[in-house]
C-alpha positions as CSV (number, residue, x, y, z in Angstrom):
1,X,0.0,0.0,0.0
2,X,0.5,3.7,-0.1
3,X,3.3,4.7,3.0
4,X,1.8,7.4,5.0
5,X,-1.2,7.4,3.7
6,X,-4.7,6.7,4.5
7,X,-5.9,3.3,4.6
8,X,-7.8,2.4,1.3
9,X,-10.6,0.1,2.9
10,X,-13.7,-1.9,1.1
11,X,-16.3,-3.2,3.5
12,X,-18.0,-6.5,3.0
13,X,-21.6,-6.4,4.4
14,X,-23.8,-3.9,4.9
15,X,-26.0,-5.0,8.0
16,X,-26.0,-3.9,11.2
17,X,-22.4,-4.9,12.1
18,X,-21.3,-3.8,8.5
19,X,-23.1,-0.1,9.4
20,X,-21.3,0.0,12.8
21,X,-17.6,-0.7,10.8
22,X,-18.8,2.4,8.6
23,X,-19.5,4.8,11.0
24,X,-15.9,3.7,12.8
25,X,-14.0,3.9,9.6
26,X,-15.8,7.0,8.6
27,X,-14.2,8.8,12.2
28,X,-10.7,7.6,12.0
29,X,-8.4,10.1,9.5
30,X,-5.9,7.0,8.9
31,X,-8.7,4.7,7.1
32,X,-10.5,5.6,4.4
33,X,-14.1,3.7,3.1
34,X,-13.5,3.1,-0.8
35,X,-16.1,0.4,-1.9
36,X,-18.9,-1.3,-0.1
37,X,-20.4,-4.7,-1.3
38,X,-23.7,-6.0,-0.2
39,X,-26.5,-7.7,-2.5
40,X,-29.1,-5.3,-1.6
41,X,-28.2,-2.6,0.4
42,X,-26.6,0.3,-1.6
43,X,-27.1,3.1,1.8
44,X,-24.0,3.0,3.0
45,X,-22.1,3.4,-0.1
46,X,-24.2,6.0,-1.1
47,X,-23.7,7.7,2.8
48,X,-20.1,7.8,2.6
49,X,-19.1,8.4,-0.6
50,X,-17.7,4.9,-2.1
51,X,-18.1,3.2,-4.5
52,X,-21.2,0.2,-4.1
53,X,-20.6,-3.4,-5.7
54,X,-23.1,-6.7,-4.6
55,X,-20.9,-9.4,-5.6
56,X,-18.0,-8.9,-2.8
57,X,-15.6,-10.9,-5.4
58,X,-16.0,-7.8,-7.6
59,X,-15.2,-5.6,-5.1
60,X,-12.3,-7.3,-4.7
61,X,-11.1,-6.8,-8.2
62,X,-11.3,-3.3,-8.2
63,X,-8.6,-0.9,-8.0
64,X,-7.4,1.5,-5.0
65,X,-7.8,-1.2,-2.6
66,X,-5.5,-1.7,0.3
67,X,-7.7,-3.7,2.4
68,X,-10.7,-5.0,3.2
69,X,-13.3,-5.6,6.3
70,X,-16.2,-8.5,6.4
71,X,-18.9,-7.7,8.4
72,X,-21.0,-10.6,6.8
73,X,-23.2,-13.0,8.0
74,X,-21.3,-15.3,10.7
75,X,-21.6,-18.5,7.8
76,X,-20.0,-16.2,5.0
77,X,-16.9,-15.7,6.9
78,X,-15.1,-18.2,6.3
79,X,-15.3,-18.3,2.1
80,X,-15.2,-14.7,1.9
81,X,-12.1,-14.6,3.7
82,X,-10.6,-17.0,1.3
83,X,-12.2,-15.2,-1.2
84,X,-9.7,-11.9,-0.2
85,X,-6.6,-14.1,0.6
86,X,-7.1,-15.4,-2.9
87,X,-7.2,-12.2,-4.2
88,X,-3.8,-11.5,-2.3
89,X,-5.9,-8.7,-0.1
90,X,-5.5,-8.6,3.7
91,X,-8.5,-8.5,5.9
92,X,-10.3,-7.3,9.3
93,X,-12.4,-10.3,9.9
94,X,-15.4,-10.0,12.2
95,X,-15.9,-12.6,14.6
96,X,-16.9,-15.5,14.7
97,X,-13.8,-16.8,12.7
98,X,-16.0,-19.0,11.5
99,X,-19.2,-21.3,12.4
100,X,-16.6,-24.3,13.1
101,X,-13.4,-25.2,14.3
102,X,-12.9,-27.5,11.1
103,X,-13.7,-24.4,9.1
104,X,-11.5,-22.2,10.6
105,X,-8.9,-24.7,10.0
106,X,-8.8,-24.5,6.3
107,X,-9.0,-20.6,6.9
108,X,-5.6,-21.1,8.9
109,X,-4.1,-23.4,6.2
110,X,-5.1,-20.5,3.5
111,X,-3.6,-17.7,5.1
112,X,-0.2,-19.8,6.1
113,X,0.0,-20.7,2.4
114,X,-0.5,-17.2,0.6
115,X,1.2,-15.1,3.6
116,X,-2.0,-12.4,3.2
117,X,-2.7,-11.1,7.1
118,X,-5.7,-12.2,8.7
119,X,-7.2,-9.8,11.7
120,X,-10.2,-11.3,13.6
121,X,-12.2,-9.0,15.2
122,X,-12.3,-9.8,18.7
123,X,-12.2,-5.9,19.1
124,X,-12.0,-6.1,22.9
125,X,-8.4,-7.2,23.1
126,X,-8.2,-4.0,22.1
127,X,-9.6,-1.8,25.0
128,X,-7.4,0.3,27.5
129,X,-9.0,-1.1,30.2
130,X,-8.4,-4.8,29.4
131,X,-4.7,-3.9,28.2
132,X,-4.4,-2.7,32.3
133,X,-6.0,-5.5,33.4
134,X,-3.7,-8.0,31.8
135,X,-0.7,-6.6,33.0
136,X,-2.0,-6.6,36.6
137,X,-3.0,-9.8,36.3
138,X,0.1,-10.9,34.8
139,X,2.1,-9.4,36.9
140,X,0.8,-11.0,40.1
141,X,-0.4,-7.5,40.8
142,X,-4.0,-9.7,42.6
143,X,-1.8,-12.8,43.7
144,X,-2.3,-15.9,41.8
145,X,-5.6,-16.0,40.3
146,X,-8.8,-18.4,42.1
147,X,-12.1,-17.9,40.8
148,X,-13.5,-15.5,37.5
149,X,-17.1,-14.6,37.4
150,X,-18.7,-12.7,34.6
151,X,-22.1,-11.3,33.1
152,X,-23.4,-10.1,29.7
153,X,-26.8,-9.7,30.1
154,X,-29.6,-7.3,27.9
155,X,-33.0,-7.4,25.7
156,X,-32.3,-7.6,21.9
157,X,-35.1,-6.0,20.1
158,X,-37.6,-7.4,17.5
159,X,-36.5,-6.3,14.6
160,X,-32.9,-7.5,15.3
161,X,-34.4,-10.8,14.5
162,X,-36.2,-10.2,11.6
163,X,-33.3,-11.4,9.4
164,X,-33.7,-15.2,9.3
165,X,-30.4,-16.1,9.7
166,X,-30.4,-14.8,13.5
167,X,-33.1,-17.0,14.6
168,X,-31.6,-20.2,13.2
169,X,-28.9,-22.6,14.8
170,X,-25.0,-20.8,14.7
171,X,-26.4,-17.8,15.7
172,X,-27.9,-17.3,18.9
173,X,-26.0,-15.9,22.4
174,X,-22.7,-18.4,22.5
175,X,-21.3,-18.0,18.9
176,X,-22.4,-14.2,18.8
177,X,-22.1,-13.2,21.4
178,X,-20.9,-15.4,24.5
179,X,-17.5,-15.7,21.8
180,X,-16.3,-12.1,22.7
181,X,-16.3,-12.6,26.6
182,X,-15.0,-16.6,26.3
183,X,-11.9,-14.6,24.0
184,X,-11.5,-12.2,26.7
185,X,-11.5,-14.7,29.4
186,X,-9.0,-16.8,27.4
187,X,-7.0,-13.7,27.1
188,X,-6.9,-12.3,30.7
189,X,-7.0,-15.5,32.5
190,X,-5.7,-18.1,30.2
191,X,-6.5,-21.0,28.6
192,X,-9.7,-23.0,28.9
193,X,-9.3,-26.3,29.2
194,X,-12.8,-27.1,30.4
195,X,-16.4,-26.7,29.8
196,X,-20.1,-27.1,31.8
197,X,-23.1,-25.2,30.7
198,X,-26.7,-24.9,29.9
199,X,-29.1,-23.2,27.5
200,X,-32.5,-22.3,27.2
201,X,-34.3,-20.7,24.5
202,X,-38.0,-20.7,26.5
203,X,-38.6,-17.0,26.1
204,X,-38.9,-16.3,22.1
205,X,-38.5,-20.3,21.1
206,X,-36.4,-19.5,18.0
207,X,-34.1,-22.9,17.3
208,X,-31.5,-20.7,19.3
209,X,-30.2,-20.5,22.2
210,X,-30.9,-17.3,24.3
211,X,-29.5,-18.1,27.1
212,X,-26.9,-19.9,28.7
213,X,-25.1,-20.4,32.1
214,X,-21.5,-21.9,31.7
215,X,-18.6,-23.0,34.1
216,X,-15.2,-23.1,33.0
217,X,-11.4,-24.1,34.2
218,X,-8.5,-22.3,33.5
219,X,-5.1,-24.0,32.9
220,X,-3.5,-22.7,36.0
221,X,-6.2,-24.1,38.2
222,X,-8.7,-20.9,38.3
223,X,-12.2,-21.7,38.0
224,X,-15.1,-19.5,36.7
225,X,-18.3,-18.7,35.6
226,X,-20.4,-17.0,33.2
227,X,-24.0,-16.2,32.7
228,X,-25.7,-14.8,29.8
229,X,-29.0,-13.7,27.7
230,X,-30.3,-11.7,24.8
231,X,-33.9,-11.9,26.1
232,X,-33.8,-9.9,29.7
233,X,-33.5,-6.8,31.3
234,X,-30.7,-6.2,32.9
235,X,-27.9,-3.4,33.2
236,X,-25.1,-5.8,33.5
237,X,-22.6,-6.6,30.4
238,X,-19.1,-5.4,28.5
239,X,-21.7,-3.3,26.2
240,X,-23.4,-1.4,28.9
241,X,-20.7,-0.5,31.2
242,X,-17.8,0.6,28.1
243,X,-18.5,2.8,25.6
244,X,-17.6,0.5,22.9
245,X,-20.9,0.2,20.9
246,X,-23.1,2.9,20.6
247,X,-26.4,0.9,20.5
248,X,-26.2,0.2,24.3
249,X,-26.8,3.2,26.8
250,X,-23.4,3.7,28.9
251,X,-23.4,3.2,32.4
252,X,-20.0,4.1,33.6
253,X,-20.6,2.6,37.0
254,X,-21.7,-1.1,35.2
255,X,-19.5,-3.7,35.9
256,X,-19.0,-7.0,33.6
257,X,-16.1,-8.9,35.1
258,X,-15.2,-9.6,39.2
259,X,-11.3,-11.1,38.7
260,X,-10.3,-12.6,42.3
261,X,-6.9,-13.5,43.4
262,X,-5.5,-14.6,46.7
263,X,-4.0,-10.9,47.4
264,X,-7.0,-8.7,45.8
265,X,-9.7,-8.5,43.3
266,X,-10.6,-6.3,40.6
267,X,-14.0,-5.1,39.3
268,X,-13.6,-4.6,35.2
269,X,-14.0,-3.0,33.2
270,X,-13.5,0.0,36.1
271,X,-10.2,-1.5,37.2
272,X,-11.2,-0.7,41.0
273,X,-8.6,-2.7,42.9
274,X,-9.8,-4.1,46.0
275,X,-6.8,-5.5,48.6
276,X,-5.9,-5.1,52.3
277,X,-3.5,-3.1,53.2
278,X,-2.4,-5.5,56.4
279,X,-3.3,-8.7,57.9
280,X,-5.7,-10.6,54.8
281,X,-8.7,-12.5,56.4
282,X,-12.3,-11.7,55.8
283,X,-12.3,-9.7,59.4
284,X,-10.3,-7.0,57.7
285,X,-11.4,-3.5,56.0
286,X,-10.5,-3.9,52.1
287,X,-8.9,-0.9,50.7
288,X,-9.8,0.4,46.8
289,X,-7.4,2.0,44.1
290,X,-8.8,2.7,41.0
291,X,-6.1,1.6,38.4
292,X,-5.0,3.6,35.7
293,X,-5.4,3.0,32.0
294,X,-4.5,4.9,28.5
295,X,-7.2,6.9,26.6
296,X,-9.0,5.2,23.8
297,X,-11.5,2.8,22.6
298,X,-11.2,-0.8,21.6
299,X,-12.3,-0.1,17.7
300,X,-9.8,3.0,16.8
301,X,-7.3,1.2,18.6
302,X,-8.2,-2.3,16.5
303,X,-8.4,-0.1,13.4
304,X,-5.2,1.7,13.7
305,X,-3.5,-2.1,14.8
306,X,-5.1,-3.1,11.6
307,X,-3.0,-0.5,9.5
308,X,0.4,-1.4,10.9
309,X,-0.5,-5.3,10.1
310,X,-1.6,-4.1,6.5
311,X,1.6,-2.0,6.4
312,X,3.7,-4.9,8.0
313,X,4.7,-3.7,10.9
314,X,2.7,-5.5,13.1
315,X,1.7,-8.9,13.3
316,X,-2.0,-9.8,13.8
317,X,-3.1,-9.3,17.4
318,X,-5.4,-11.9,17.6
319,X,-4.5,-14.4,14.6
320,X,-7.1,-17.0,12.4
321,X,-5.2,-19.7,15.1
322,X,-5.9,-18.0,18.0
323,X,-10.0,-17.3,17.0
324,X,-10.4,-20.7,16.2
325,X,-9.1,-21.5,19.7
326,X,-12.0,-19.6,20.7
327,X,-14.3,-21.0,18.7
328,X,-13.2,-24.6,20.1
329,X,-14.6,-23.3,23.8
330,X,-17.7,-22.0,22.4
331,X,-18.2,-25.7,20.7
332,X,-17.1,-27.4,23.5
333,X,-20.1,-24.8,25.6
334,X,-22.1,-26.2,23.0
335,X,-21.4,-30.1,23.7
336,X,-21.9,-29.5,27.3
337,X,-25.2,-28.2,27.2
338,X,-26.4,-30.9,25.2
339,X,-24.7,-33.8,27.3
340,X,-24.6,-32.2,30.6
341,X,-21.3,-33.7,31.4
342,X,-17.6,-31.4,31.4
343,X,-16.7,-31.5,28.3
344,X,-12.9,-31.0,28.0
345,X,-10.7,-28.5,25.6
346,X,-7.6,-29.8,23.6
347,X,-5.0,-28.9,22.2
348,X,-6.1,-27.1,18.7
């Protein structure tokens, strides 16, 4: 691509995900949105400016292209992706990865073999206050680390669902959404090497699940636990207590994460830091420090990581290998719920 210059940029989809990637590219002065390809919607071409295609692979052949982003639906991600590794062009793949681990397989043989860069999305990696938290996890900064609980919990409207593919199996609360928070426990915490859960779909009855309660254990011995649902109210999840998408109404107080050590705890995404100060037994007082992080959100900072990988100075942040690693909990989440019995992650 061009040095110094603004990222050339097609987008692949133009749903609601593909909308969201608009408006992000559309603020950021190092991208710039070129060409959009969708089969029937032409508004967000005709928004911004760029040109509109509906055969992606078209798209793909045009000139002025240094990049492109797939915001497709979650079973189009895979052959779309080697669609644009074919065409020698790297992309910013939304998650899911893809709707299996044996798919996202031949995704990681493809981009091995042609050396094009593959960025999942798994924006959240990229958020100030989870770069923090690593590092003071890492660091032994809350002792070593016992027990993880989290929560993602909110209504999804009607119309949401008035696409068929959401209401049909791959796409309900573990492999849309459940994904991000299983990546993000993976990434604080370590690997997962094993599985309980259970799912219900008894509000709306689509062949999806809606919601799910899952157990998981970490490599190093940690334990934790993780509820979720599309079809409550509730305040509690990443969405509502960042800033990160613009659908949800911010509560900066919400909490999604409690992380507990044997020397402290934090409360995330707020990084309040809970310790003693002294003797440690549950008699004792706990003390709070609020701990520090960097400006910025988790998509300008995915998007500008994006432009070093394009430009080669960076190496994918979270890699095809790494999401299908991901994608290998959410199945396993899957396997439990329908056998009730741990189900156990190996090595992918």
């Amino acid at each position: 691509m061009r040095s110094n210059s603004a990222l050339r940029v097609g987008l692949i989809g133009a749903g609601r995900m593909g909308g969201q990637h608009a408006g992000f590219l559309a603020r950021d002065q190092g991208v710039e949105l070129v060409a959009v390809a969708d089969p029937v919607d032409d508004r967000i071409a005709a928004e911004h400016g760029a040109r509109q295609f509906t055969d992606h692979r078209d798209l793909l052949a045009s000139p002025g292209l240094d990049a492109v982003l797939v915001a497709s639906p979650n079973h189009l991600h895979v052959p779309m992706a080697l669609d644009c590794i074919a065409a020698g062009v790297p992309v910013l793949l939304e998650k899911p990865v893809a709707t299996s681990h044996a798919a996202a397989a031949e995704l990681v043989a493809a981009e091995a073999a042609a050396d094009v860069p593959v960025l999942v999305g798994h924006h959240r990696r990229h958020h100030p206050a989870v770069t923090a938290a690593r590092e003071i996890i890492r660091s032994g900064g809350i002792g070593d680390l016992v027990a993880v609980n989290g929560t993602w919990l909110t209504r999804k409207d009607d119309a949401y669902f008035e696409q068929s593919w959401r209401r049909e199996p791959g796409a309900g609360v573990l492999l849309i959404n459940l994904v991000h928070d299983l990546d993000l426990l993976r990434y604080l915490c370590g690997e997962i090497t094993g599985v309980q859960a259970c799912t219900s779909n008894a509000v709306r009855g689509y062949d999806v699940e809606e919601t799910a309660a899952v157990i998981v254990r970490f490599a190093g011995s940690a334990v934790g636990s993780f509820l979720i649902s599309d079809a409550v109210v509730a305040p509690w999840g990443w969405d509502q207590a960042t800033e990160d998408d613009p659908t949800f109404p911010y509560r900066p107080d919400g909490s999604c994460y409690s992380i507990a050590g044997t020397r402290g705890s934090l409360s995330f995404p707020q990084l309040a830091h809970y310790y003693h100060e002294g003797r440690s037994d549950w008699t004792q007082p706990l003390s709070v420090r609020f701990e520090p992080k960097a400006a910025g959100d988790s998509y300008s900072n995915q998007l500008a990581h994006f432009a070093r990988v394009v430009r080669g100075e960076e190496e994918p942040a979270v890699s095809v290998a790494d999401a299908a690693r991901t994608l290998a909990v959410v199945e396993a989440v899957s396997r439990a719920a329908g056998s009730g019995v741990v189900e156990p992650i190996g090595a992918q």
